[in-house]
N, C-alpha and C positions, 0 to 999 in steps of 0.2 A: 149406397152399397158398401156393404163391412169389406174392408181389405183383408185377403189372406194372412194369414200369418207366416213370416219368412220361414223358411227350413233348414237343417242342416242336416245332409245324410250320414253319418260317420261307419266307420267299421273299425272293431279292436284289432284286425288283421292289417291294418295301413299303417306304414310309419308315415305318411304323409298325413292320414287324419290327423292321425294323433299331435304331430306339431302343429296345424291346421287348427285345431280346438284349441293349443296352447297360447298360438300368437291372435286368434279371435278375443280371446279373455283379455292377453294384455293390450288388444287396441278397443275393447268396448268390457269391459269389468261387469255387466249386470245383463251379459250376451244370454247367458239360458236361463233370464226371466223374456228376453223378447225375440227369441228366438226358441222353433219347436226343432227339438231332436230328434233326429230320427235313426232308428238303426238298420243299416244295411250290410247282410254279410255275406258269406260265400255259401247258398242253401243246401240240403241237403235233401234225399230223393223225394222226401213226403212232402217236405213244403215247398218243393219246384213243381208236384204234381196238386196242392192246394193253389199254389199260383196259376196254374193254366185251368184248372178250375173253374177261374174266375179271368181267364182272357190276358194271364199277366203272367213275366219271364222274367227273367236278372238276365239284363241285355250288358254284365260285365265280363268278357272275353278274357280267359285266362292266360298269365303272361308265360311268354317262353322262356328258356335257359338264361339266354342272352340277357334280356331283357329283367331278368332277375339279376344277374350279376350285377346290372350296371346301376340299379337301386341300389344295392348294396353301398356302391362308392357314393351315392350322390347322395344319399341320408347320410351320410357319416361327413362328408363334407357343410351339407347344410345343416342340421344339429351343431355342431362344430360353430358354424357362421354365429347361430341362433342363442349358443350356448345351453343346449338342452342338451344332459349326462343323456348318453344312450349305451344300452349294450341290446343287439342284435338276437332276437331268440332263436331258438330252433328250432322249427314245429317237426318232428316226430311224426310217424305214420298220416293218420287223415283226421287233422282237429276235428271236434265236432261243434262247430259255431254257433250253433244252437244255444248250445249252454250259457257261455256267457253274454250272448247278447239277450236273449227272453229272461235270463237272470236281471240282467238291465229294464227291463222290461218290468216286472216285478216292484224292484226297487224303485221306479218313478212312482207306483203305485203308494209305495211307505215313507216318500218322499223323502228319498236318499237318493234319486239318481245322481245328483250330480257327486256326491260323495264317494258315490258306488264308482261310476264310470272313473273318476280318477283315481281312487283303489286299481281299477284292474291294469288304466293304462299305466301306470308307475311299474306296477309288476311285470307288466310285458313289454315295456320299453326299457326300463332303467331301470330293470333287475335278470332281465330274460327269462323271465319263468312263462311254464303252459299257462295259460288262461282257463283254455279248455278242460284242464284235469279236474277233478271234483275236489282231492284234498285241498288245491290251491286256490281255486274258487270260495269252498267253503271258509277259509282262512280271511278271504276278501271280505266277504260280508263280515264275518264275525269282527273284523277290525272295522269297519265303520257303526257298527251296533246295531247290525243285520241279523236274523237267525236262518243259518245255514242251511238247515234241510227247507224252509218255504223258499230261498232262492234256488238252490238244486233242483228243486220238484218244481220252477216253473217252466223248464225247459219241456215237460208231461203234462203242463196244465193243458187243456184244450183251450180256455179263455185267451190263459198268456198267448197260446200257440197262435191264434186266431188272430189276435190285436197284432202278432209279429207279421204276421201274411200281409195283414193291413198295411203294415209299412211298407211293404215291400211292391206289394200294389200301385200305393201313393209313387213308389220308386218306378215304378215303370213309367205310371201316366205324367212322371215330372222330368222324363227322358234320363232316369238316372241310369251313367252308366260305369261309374269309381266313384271310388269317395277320396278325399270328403267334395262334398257336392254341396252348392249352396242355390236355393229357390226363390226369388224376389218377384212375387209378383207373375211376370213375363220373362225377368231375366234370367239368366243360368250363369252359374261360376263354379268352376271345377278345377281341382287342386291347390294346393297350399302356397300357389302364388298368387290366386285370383284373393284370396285375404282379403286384402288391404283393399281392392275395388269393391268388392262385396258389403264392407264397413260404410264405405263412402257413399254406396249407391243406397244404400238402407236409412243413414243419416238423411241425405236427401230427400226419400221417402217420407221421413216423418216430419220435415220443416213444415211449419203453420204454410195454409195453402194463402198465397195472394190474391187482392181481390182486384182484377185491373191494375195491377201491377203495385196496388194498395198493400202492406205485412197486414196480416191477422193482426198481431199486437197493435197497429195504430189504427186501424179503425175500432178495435175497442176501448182508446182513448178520445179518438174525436165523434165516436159516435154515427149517425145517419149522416150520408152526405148526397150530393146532385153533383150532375155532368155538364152543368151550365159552365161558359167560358166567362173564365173571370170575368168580376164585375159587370156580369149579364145583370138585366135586372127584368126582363119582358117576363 
């Protein structure tokens, strides 16, 4: 039976993803060839009512006053720790998440997501600009060698729109409930401290399977073997 392939749920709205994706890369360098990305964000009325459509909700509960304040210190302290520049955006009225994540969306299509996706998070981590605006958006692509109006218009496609539900879907039935969120198999790891076990449980995953406690690598040097007790000879 083929094994899933791992996940990672991100969202451009978390500073937690977004260190999260950063310290993933520097403990596994070739993470989103073997790992599937996935985008998860804060939906908005038509694709909450596409999601229940299909039996599926964003089971992520919005945080309170408090509980925003206190993110506030605790990225600036860990950033800090991490040495990742950060400066703190300010989202303005009601982003519309849509945008740049189906823009993300798109872009995997022309095989720039990874390009794309750190275009946007540099600008909204360590520059504080909207994501969500369209001149800044379009600026995004155009700097990785994107053309701006096919990412704009994918936030309108029905395709993109449709493959975004999809994710989000995938998000429900994989209990997602923050990002970033990671999927192995059976196991679940949730937030930017679980990293580092996520790397390790995933390494493990792919070690050569043993055969009776035999490595793969030596039996395909000594070849066929028996279970006779030394020096058997009946």
């Amino acid at each position: 039976m083929t094994r899933r392939v791992p996940r990672l749920y991100f969202n451009f709205r978390s500073p937690y993803s977004w260190m999260a994706v950063r310290r993933l890369r520097e403990l596994l360098p070739d993470a989103d060839r073997r790992i599937a990305f996935r985008p998860y964000w804060d939906a908005d009325d038509a694709t909450v009512k596409a999601l229940a459509d299909r039996d599926a909700e964003i089971l992520y509960t919005p945080m309170s006053k408090a509980k925003h304040l206190y993110i506030l210190g605790d990225t600036k302290r860990i950033s800090a720790r991490l040495g990742y520049p950060m400066r703190w955006p300010v989202d303005i009225g009601e982003p519309w998440w849509e945008r740049p994540h189906l823009a993300w969306v798109r872009a995997t299509h022309l095989g720039a997501g990874r390009e794309f996706y750190d275009a946007v998070t540099a600008a909204r981590w360590e520059r504080a600009e909207n994501v969500c605006d369209e001149d800044v958006l379009a600026k995004l692509a155009v700097s990785v060698g994107l053309d701006a109006d096919d990412l704009l218009a994918a936030a309108h496609d029905e395709d993109i729109k449709a493959e975004g539900v999809g994710a989000l879907v995938d998000a429900y039935h994989d209990d997602v409930f923050g990002a970033p969120y990671f999927k192995l198999g059976r196991q679940r790891f949730w937030g930017l401290d679980r990293v580092a076990d996520f790397v390790a449980a995933l390494q493990r995953s792919e070690d050569p399977d043993p055969v009776d406690g035999v490595p793969a690598e030596a039996l395909d040097r000594v070849g066929g073997y028996d279970r006779d007790t030394a020096g058997g000879c009946g």
